[in-house]
Backbone as ProteinMPNN parsed JSONL, in Angstrom:
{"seq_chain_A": "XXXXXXXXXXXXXXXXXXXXXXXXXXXXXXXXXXXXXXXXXXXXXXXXXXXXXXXXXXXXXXXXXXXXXXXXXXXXXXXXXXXXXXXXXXXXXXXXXXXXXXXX", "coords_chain_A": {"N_chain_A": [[21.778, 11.135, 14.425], [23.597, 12.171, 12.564], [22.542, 11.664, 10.063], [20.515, 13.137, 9.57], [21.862, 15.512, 8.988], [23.019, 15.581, 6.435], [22.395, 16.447, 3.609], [22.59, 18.564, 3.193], [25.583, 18.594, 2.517], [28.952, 17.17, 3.224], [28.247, 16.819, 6.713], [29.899, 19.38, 9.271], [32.462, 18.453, 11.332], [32.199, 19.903, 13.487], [29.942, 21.053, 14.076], [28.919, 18.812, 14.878], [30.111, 18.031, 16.819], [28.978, 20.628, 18.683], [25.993, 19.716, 18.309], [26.143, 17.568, 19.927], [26.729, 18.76, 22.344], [30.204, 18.888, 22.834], [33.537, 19.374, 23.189], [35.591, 19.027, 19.987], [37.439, 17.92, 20.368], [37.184, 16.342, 22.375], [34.965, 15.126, 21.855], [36.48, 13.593, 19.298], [38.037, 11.926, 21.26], [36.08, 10.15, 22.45], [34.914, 8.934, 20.176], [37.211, 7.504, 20.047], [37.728, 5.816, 21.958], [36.1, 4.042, 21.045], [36.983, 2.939, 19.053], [36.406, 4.474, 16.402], [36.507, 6.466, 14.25], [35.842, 10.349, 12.876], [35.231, 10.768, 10.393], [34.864, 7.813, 9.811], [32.125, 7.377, 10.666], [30.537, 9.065, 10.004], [30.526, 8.234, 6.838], [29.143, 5.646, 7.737], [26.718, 6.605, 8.317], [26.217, 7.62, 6.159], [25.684, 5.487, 4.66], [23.913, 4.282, 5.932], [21.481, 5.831, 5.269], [21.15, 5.513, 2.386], [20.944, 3.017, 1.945], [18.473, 2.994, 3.284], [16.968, 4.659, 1.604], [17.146, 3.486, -0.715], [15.58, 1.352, -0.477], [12.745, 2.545, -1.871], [11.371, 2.783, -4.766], [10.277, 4.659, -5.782], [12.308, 6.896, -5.649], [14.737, 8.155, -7.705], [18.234, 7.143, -8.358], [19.798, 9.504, -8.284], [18.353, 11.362, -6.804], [19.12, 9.97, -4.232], [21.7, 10.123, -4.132], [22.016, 13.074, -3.963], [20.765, 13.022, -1.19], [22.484, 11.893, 0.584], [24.453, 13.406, 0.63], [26.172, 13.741, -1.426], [27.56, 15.346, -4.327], [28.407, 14.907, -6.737], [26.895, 11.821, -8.858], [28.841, 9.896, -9.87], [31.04, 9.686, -7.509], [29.214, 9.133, -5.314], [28.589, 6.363, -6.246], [31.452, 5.254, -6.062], [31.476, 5.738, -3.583], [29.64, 3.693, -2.344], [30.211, 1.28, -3.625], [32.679, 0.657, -2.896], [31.878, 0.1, -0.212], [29.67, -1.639, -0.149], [30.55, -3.859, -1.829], [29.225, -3.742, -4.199], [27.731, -2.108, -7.444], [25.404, 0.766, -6.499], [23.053, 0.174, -8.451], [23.237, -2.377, -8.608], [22.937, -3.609, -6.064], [20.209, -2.068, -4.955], [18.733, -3.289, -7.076], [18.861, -5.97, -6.437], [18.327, -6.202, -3.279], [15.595, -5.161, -3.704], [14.64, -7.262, -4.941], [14.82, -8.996, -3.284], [12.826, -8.436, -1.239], [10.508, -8.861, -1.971], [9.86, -6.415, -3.671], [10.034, -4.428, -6.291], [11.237, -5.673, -9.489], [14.411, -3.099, -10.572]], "CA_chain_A": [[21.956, 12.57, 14.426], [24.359, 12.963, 11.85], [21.756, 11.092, 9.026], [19.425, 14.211, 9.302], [23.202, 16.35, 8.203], [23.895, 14.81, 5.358], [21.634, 16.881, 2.838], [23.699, 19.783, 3.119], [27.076, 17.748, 2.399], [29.942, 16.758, 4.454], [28.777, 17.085, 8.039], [31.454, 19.283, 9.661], [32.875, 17.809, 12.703], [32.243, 21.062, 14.858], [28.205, 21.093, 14.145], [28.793, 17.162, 15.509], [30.536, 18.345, 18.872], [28.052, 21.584, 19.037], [24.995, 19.374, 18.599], [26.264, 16.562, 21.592], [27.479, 18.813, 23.567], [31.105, 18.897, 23.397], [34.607, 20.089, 22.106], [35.986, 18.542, 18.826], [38.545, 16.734, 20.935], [36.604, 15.648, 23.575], [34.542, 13.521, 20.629], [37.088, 12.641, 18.778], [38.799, 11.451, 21.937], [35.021, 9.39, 22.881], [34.854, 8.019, 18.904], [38.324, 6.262, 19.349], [37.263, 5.166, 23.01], [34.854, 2.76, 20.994], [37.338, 2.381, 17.945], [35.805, 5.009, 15.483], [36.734, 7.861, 13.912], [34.113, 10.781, 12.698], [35.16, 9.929, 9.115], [34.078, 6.644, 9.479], [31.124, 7.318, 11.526], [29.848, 10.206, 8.9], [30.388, 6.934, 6.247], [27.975, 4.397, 8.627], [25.848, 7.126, 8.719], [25.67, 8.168, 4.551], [25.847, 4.282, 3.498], [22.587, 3.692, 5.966], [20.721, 6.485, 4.891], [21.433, 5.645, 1.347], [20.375, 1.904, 1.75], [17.396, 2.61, 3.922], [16.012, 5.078, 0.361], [16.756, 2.736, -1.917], [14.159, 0.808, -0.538], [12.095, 3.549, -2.343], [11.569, 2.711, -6.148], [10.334, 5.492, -6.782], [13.701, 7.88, -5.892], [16.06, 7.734, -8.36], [19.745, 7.522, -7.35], [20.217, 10.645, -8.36], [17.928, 11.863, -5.614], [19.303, 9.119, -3.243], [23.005, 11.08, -4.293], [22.23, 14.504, -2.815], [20.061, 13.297, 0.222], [23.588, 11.772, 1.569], [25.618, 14.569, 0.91], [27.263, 14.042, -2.311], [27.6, 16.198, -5.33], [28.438, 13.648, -7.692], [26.607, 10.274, -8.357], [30.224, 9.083, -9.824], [31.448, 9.687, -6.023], [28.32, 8.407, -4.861], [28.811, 5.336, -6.941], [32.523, 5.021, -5.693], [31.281, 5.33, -2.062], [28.876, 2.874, -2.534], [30.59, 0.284, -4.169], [33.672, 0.702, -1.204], [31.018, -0.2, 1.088], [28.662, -3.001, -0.477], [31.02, -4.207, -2.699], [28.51, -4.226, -5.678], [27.37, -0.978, -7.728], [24.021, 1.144, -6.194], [21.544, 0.235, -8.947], [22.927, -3.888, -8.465], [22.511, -3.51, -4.745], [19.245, -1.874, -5.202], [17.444, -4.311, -8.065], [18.644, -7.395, -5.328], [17.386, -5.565, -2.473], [14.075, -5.12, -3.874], [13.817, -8.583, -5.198], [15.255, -10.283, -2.074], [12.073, -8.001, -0.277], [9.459, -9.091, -2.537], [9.101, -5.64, -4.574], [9.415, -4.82, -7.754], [12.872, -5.613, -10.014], [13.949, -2.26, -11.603]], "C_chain_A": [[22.604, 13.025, 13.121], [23.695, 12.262, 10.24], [20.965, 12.238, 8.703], [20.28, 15.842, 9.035], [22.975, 16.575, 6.817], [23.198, 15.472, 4.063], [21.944, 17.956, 2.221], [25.232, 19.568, 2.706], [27.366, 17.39, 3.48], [29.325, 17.169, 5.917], [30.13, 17.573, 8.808], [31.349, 19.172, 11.031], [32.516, 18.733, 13.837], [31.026, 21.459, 15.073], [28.018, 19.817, 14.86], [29.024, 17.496, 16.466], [29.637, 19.508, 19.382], [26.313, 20.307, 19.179], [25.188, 18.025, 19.94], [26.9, 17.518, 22.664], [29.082, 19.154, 24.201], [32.297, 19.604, 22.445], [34.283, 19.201, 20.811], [36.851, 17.851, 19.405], [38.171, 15.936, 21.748], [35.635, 14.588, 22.802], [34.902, 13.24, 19.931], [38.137, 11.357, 19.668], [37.649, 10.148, 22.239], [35.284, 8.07, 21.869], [36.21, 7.079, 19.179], [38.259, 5.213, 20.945], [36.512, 3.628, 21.963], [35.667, 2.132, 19.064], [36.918, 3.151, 16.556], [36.249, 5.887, 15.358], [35.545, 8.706, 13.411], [33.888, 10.873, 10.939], [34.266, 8.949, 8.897], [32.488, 6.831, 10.033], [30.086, 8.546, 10.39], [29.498, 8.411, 7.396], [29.489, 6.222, 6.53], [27.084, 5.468, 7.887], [25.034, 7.229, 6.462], [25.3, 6.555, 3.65], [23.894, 3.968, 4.305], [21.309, 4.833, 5.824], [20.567, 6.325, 2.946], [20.456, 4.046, 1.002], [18.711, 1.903, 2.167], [16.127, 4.026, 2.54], [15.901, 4.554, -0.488], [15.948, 1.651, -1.724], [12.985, 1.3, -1.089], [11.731, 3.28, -3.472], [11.075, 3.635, -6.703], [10.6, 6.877, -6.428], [14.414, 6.928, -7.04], [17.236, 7.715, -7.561], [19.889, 8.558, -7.666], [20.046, 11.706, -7.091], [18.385, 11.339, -4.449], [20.966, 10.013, -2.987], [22.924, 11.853, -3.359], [21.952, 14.647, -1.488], [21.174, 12.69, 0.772], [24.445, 12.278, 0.873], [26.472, 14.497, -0.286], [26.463, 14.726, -3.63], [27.122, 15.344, -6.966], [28.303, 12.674, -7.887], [27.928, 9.552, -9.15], [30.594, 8.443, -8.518], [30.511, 9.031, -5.464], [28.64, 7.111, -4.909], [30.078, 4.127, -6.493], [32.345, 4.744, -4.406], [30.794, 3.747, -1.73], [29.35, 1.361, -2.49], [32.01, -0.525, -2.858], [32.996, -0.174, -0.428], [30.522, -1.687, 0.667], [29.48, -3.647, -1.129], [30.888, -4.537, -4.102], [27.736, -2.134, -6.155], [26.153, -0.704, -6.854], [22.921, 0.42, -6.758], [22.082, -1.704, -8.588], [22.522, -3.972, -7.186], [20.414, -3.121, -4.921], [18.096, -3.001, -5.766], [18.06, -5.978, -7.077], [18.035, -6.977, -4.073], [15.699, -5.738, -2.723], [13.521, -6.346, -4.472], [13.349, -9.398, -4.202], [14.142, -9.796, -0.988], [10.527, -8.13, -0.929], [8.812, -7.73, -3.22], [9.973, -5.881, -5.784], [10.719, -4.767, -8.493], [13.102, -4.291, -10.685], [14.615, -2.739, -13.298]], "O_chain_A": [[22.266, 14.085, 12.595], [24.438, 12.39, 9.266], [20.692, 12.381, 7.511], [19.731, 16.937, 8.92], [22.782, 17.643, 6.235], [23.572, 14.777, 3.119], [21.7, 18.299, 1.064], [25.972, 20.548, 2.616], [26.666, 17.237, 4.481], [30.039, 18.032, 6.428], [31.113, 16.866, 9.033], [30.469, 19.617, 11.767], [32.538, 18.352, 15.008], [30.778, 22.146, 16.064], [26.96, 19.683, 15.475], [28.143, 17.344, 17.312], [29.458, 19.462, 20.599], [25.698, 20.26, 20.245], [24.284, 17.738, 20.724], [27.482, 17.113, 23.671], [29.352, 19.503, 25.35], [32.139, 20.18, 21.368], [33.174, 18.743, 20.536], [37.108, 16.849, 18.737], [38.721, 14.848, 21.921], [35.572, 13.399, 23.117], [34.196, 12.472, 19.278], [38.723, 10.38, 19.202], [38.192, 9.045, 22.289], [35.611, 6.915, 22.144], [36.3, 6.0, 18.594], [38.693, 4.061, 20.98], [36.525, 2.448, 22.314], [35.192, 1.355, 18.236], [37.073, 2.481, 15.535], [36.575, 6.459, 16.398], [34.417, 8.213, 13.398], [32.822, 10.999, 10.338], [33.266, 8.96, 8.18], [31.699, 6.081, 9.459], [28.859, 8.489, 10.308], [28.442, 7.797, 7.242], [28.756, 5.967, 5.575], [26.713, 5.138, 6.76], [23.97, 7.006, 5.884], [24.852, 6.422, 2.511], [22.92, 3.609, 3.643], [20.217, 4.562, 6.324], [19.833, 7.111, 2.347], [19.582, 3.918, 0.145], [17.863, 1.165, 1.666], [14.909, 4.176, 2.639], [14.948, 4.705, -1.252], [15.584, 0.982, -2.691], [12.008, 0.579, -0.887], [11.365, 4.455, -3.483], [11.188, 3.772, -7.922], [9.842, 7.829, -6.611], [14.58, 5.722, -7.221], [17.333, 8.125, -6.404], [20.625, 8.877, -6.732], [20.851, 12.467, -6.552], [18.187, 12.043, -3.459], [21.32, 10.441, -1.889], [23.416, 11.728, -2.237], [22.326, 15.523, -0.707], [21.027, 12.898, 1.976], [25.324, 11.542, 0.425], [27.514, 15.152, -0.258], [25.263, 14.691, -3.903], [26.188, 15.249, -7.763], [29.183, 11.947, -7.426], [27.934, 8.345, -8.91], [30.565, 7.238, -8.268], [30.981, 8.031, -4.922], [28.971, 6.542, -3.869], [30.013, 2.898, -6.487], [32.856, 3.74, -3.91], [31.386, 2.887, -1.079], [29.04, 0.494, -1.673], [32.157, -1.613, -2.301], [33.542, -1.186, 0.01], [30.989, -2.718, 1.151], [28.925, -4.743, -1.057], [31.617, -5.123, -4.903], [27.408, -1.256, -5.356], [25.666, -1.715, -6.347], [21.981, 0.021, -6.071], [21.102, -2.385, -8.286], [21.45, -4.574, -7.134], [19.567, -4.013, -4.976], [17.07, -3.428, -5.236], [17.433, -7.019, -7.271], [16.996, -7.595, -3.841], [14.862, -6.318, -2.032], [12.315, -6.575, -4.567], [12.347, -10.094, -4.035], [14.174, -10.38, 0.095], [9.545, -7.573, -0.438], [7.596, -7.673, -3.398], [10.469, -6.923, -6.212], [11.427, -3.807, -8.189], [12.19, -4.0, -11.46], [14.292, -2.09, -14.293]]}, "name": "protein", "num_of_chains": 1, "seq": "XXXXXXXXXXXXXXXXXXXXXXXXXXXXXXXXXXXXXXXXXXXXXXXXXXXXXXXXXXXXXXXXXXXXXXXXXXXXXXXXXXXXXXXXXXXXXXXXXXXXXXXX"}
């Protein structure tokens, strides 16, 4: 749900409890039921929409940037790296080797 947000920026938390259904407390009270916050859960959501375009070779990151919600591919970059522990474009050119396309 909150992957088809993310285009517009930040998902805010009160379009998340309007589209399930509920308060803002009543799913932040669910998310920690299962250990999650909607921080982190906005995060899941921007790192696998981010991985599942750069299967793409032909988006740039630039375009891969805005379609999860950020402004700046610095920030992008920073997210990124948080997460995978390796920059976008190194993630990317092993990705596409380790899947039999094409190195960029």
């Amino acid at each position: 749900m909150l992957r088809g947000c993310l285009k517009t920026g930040y998902p805010d938390i009160n379009l998340a409890a309007t589209i399930v259904g509920t308060s803002v407390r009543s799913l932040q009270r669910r998310l920690a039921q299962f250990g999650l916050s909607y921080s982190n859960l906005v995060q899941q959501a921007r790192f696998e929409e981010a991985e599942e375009l750069m299967r793409d070779p032909a988006l740039k990151l630039l375009d891969i940037t805005h379609a999860t919600g950020f402004d700046d591919p610095s920030n992008f970059s920073r997210f990124f790296r948080r997460i995978a522990g390796v920059s976008p474009q190194h993630y990317r050119r092993q990705k596409l080797i380790n899947e039999g396309g094409i190195a960029l």
